[in-house]
DSSP file (Angstrom, degrees, kcal/mol; ACC not computed):
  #  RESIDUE AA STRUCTURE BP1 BP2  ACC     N-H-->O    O-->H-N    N-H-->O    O-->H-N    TCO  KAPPA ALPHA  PHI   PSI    X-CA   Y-CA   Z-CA
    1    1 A X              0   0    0      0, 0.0     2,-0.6     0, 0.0     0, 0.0   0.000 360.0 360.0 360.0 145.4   -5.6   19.0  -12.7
    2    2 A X        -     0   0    0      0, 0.0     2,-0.1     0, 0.0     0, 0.0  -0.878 360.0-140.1 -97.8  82.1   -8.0   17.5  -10.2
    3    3 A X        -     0   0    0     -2,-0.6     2,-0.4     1,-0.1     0, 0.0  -0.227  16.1-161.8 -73.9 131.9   -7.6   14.2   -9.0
    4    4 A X        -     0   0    0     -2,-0.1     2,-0.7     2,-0.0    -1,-0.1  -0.730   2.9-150.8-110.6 148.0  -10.5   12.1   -8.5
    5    5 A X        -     0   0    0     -2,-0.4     3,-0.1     1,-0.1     4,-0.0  -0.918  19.1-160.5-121.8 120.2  -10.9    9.0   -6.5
    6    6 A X  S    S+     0   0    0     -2,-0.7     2,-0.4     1,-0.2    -1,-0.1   0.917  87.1  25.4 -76.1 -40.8  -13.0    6.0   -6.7
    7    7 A X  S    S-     0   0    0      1,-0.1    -1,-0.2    29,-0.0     0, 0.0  -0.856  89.4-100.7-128.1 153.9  -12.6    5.0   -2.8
    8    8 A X        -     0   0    0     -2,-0.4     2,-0.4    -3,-0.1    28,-0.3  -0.118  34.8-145.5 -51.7 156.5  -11.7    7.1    0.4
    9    9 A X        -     0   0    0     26,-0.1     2,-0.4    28,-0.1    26,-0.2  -0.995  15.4-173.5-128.9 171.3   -8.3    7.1    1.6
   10   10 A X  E     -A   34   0A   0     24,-2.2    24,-2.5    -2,-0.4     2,-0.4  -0.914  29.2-101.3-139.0 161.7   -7.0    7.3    5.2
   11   11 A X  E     +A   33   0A   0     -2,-0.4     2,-0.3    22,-0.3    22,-0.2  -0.700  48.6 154.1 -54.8 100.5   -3.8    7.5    6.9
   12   12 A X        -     0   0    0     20,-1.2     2,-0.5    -2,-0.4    18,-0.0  -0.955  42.9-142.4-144.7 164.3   -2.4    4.6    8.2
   13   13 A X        +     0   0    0     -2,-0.3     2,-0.3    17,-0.1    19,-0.1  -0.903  37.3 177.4-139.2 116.1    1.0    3.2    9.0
   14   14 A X        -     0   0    0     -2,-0.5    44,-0.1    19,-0.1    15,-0.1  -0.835  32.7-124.3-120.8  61.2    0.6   -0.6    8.0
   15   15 A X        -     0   0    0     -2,-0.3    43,-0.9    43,-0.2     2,-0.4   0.061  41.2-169.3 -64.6 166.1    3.4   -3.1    8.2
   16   16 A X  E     -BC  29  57A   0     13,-1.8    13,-1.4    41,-0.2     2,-0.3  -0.915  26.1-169.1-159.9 129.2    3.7   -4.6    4.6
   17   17 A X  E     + C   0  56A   0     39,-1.4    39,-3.8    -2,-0.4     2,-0.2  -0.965  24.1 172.1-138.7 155.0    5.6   -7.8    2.6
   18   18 A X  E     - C   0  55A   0      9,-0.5     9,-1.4    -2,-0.3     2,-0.3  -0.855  18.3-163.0 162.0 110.7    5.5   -7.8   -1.5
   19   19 A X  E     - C   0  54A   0     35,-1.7    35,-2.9    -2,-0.2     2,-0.2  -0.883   6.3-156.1-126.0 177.4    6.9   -9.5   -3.8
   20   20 A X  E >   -DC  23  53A   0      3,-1.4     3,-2.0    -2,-0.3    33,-0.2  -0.695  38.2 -91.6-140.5 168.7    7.2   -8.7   -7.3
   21   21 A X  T 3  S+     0   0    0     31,-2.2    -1,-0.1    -2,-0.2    32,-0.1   0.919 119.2  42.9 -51.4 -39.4    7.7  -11.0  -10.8
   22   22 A X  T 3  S+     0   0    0      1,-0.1     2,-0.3     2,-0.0    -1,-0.2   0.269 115.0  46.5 -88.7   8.7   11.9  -10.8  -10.8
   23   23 A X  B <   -D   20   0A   0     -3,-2.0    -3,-1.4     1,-0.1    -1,-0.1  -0.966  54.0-177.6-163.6 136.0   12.6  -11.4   -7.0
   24   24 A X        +     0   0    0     -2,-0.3     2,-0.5    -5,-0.1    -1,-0.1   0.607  56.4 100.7 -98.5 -35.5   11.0  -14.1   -4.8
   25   25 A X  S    S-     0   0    0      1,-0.1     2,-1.5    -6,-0.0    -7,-0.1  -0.380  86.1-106.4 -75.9 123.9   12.6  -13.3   -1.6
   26   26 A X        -     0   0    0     -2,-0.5     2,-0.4    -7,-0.1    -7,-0.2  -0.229  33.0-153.3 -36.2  79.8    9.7  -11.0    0.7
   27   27 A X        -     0   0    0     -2,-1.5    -9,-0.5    -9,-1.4     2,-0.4  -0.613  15.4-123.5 -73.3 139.1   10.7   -7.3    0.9
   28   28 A X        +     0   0    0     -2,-0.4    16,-0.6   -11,-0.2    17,-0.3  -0.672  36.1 172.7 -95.2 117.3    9.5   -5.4    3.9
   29   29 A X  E     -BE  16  43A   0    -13,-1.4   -13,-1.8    -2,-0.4     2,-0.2  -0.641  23.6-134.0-111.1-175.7    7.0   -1.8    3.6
   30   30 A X  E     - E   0  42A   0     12,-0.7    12,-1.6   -15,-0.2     2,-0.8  -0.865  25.3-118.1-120.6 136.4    5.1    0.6    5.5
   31   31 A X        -     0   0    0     -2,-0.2   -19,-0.3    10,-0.2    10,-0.2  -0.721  24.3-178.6 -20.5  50.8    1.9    1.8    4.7
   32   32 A X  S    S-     0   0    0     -2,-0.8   -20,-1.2   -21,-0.1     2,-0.3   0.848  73.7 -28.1 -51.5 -28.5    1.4    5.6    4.0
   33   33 A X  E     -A   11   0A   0      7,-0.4     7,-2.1   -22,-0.2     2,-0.3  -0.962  65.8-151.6-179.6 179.8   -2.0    5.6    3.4
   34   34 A X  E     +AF  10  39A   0    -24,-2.5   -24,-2.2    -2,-0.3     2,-0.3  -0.990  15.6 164.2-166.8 142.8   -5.1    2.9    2.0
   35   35 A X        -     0   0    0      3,-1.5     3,-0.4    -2,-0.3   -26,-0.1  -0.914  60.3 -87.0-159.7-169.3   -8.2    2.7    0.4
   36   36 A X  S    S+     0   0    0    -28,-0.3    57,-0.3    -2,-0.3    -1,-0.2   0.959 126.2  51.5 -70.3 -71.8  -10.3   -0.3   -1.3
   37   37 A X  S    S-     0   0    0    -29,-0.1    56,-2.6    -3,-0.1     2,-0.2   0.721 121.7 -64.3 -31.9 -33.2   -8.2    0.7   -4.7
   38   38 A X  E     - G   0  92A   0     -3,-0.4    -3,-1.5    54,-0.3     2,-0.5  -0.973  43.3-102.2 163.8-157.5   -4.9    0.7   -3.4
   39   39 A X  E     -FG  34  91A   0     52,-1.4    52,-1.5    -5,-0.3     2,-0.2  -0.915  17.3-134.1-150.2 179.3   -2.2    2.0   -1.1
   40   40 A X        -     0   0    0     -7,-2.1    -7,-0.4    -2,-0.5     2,-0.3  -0.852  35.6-157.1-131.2-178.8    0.8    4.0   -1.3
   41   41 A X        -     0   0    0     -2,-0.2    48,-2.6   -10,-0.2   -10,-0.2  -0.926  16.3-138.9-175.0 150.6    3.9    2.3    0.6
   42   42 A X  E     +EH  30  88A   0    -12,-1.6   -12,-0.7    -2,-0.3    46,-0.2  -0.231  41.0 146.8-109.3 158.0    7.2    3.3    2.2
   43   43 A X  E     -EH  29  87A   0     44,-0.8    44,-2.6   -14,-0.2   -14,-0.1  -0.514  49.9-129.7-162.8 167.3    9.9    1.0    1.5
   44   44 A X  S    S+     0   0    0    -16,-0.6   -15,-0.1    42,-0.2    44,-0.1   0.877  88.0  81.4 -87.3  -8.1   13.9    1.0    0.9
   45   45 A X  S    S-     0   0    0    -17,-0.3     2,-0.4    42,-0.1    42,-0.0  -0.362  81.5-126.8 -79.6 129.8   13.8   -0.8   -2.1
   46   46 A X        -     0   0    0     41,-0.1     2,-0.4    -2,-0.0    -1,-0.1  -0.649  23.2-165.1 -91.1 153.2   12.9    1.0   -5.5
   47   47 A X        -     0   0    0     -2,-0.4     2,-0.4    41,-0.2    41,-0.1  -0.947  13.9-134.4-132.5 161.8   10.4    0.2   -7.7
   48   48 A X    >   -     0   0    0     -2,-0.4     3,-1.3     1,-0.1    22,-0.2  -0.813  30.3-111.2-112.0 131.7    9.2    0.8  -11.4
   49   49 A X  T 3  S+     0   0    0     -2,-0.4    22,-0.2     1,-0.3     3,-0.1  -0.033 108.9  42.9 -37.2 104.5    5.7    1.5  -12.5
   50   50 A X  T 3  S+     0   0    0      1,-0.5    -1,-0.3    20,-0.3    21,-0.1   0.253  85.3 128.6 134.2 -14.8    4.4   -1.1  -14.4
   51   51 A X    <   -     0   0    0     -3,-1.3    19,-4.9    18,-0.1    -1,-0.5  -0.643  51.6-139.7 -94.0 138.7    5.9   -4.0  -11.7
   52   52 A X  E     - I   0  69A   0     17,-0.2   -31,-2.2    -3,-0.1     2,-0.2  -0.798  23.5-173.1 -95.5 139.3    3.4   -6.3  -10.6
   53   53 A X  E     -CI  20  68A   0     15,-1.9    15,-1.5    -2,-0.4     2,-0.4  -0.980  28.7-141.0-137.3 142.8    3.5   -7.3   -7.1
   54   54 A X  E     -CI  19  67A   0    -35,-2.9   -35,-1.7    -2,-0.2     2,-0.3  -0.828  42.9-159.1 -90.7 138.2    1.6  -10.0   -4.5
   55   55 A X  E     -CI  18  66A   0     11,-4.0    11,-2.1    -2,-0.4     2,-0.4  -0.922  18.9-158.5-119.8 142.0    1.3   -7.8   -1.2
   56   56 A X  E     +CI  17  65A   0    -39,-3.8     2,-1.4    -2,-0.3   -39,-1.4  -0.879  12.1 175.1-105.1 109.6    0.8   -8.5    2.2
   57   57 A X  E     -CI  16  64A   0      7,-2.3     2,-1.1    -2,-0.4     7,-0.9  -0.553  24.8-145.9-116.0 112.4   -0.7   -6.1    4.9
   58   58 A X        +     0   0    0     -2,-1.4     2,-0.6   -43,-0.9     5,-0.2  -0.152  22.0 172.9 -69.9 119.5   -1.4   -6.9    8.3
   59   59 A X    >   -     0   0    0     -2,-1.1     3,-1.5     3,-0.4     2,-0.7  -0.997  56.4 -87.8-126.7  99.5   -4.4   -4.8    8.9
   60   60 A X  T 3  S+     0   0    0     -2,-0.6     3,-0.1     1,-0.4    -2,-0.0  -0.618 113.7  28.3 -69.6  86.8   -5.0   -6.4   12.7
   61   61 A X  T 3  S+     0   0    0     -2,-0.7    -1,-0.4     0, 0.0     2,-0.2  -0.670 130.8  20.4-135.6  37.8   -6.6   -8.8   13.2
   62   62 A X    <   -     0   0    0     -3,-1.5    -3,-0.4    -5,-0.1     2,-0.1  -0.541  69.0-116.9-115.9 172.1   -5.9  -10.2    9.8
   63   63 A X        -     0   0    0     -2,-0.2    -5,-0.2    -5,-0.2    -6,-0.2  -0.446  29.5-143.5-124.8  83.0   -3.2   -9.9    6.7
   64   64 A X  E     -I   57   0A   0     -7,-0.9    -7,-2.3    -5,-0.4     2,-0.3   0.081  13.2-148.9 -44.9 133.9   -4.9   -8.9    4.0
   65   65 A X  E     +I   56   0A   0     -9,-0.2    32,-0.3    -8,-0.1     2,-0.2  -0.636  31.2 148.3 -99.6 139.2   -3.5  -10.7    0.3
   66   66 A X  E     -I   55   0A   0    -11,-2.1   -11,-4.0    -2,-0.3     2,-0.3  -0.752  39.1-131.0 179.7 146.1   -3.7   -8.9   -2.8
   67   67 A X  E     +I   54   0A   0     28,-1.6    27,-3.0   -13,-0.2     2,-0.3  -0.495  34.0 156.4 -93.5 178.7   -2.2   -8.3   -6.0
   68   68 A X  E     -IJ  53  93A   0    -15,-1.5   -15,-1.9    -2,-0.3     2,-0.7  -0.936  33.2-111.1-173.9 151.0   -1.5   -5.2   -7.4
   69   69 A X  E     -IJ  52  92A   0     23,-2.2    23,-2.4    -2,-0.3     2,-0.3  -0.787  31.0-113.0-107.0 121.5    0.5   -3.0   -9.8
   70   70 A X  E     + J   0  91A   0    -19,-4.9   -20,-0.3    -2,-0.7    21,-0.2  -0.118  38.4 170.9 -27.6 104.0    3.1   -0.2   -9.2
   71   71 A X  E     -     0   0A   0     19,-2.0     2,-0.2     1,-0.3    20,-0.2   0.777  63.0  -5.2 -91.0 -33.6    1.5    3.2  -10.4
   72   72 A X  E     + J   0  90A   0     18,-2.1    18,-0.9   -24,-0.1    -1,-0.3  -0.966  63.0 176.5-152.1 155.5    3.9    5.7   -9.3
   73   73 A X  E     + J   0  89A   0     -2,-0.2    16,-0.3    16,-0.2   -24,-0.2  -0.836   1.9 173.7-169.4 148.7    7.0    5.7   -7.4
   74   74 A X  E     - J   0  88A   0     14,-1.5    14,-1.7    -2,-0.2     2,-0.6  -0.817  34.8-107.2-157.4 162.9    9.8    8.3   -6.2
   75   75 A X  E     - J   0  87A   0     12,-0.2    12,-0.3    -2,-0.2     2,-0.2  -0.786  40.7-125.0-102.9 108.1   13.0    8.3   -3.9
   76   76 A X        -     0   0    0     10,-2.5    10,-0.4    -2,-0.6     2,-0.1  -0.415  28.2-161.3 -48.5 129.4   12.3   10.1   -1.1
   77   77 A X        +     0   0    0     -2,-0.2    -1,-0.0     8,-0.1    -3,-0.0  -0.470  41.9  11.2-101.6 166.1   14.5   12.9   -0.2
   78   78 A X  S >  S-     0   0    0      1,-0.2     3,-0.9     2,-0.2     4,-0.1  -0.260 118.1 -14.8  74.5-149.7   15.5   15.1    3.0
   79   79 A X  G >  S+     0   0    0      1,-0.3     2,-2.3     2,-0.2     3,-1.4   0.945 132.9  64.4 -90.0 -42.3   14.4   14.3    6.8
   80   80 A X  G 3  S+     0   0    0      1,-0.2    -1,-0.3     3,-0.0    -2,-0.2   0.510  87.3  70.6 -71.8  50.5   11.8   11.8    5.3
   81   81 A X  G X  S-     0   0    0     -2,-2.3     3,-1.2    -3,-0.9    -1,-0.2   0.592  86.6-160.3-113.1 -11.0   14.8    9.6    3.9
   82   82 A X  T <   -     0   0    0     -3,-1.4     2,-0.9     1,-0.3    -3,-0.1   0.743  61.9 -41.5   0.8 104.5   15.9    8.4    7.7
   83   83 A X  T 3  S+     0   0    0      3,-0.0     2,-0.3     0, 0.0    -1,-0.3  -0.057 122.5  30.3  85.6 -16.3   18.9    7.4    7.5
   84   84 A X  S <  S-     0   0    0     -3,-1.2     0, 0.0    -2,-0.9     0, 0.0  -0.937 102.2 -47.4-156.3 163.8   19.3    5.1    3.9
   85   85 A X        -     0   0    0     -2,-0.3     2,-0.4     1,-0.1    -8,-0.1  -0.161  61.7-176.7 -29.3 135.1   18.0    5.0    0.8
   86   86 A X        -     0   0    0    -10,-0.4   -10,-2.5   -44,-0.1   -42,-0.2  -0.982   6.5-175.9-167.1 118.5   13.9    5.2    1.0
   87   87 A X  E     -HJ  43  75A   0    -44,-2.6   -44,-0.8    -2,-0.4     2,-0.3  -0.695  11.1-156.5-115.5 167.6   11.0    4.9   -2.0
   88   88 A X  E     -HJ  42  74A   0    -14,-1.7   -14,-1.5    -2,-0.2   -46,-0.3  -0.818  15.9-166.8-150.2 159.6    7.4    5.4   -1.6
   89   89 A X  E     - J   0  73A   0    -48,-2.6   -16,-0.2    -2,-0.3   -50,-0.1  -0.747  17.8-133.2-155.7  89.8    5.6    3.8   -4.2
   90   90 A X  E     - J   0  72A   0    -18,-0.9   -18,-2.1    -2,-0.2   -19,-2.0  -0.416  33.5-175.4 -66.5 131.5    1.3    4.0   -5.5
   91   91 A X  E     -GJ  39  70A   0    -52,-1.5   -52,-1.4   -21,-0.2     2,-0.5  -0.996  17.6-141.0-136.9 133.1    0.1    0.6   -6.0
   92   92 A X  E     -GJ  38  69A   0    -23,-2.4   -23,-2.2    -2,-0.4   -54,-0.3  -0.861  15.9-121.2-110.1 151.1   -2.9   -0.1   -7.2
   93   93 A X  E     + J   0  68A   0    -56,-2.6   -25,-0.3    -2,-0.5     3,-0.1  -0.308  37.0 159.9 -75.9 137.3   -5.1   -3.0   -5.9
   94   94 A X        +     0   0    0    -27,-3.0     2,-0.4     1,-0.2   -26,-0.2   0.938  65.7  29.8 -75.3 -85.9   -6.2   -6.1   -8.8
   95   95 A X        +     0   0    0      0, 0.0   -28,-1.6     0, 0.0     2,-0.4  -0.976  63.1 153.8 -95.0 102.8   -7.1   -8.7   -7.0
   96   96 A X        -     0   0    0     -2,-0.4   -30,-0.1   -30,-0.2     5,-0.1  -0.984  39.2-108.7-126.7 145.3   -8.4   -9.3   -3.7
   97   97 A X        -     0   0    0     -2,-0.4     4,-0.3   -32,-0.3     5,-0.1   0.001  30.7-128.6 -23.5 146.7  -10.7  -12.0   -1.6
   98   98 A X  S  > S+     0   0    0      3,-0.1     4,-1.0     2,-0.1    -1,-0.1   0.521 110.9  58.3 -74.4  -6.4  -13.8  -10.8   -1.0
   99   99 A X  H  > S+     0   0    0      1,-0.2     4,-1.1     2,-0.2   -35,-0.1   0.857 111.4  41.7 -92.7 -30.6  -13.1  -11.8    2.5
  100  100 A X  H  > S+     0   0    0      2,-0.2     4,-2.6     3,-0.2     5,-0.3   0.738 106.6  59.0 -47.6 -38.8  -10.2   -9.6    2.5
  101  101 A X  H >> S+     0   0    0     -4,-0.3     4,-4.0     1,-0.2     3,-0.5   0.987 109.6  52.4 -72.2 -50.5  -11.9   -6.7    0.5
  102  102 A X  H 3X S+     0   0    0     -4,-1.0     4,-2.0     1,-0.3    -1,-0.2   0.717 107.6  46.5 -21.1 -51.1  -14.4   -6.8    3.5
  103  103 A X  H 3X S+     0   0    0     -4,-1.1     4,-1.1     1,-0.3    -1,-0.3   0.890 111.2  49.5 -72.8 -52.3  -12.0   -6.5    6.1
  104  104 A X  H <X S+     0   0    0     -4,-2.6     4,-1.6    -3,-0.5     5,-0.3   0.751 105.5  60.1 -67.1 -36.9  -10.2   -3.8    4.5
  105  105 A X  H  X S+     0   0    0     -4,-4.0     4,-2.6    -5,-0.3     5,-0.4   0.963 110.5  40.1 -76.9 -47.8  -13.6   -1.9    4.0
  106  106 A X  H  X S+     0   0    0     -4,-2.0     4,-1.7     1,-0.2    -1,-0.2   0.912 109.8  60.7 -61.3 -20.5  -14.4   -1.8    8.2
  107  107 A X  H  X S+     0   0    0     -4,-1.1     4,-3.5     1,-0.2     5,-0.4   0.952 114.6  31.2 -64.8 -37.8  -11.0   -1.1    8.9
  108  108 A X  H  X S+     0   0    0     -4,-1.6     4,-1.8     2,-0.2    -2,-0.2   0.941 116.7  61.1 -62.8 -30.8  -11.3    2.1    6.8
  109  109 A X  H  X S+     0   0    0     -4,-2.6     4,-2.8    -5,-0.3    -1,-0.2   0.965 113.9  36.6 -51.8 -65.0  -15.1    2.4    7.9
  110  110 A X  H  < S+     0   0    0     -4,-1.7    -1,-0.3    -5,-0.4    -2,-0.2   0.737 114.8  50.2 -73.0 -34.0  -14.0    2.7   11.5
  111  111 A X  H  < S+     0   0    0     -4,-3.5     3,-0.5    -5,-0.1     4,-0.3   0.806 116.5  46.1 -81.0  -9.8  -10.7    4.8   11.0
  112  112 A X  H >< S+     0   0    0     -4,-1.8     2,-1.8    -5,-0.4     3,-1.5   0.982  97.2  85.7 -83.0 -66.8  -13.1    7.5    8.6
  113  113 A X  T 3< S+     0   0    0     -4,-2.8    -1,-0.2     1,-0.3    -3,-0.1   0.042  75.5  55.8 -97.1   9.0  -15.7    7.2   11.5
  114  114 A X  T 3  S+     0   0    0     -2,-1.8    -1,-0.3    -3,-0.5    -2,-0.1   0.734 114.3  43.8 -97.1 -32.6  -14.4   10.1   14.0
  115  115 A X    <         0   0    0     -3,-1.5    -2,-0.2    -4,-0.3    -3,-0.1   0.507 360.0 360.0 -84.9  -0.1  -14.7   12.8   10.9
  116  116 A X              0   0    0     -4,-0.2    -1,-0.2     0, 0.0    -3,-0.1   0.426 360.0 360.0 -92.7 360.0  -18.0   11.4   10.0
């Protein structure tokens, strides 16, 4: 099967806060990667497909807000587990600003712009 994509993604390592409907306190991710659609995201905490979450990512010199929904998400295993438990998680984006979506489109603009 062939996966198709609405927006680009890049490679990025992004720090990241989310919370989700059943917990209030901020948990701390990483970025794996980004696009206008969505992210994928490092974190120890697991999460289930279907959980809706408000995300922050500072994408410098801003923090872009957005909701978004768990799409996929697996326990990492092996050297990328460093040291504790470690999930990575496909979220996709809902709701964003427009000022935000903006922002997020020149960051990407400018990290695609060396292969271009």
């Amino acid at each position: 099967m062939i996966e198709r994509r609405n927006h680009p993604r890049v490679k990025v390592s992004h720090p990241a806060l989310y919370v989700g409907e059943s917990y209030h306190t901020p948990r701390v991710a990483t970025t794996v990667d980004l696009s206008l659609g969505g992210a994928r995201i490092e974190t120890p905490y697991s999460l289930i497909p279907g959980e809706r979450l408000q995300i922050s990512i500072a994408v410098h010199p801003q923090v872009i807000q957005c909701r978004g929904t768990v799409v996929r998400s697996l326990e990492l295993t092996g050297e990328r587990r460093r040291g504790g438990a470690r999930y990575e998680a496909g979220v996709r984006f809902e709701e964003m600003s427009l000022h935000d979506r903006h922002h997020l489109s020149r960051h990407i603009t400018r990290i695609m712009e060396p292969w271009n």
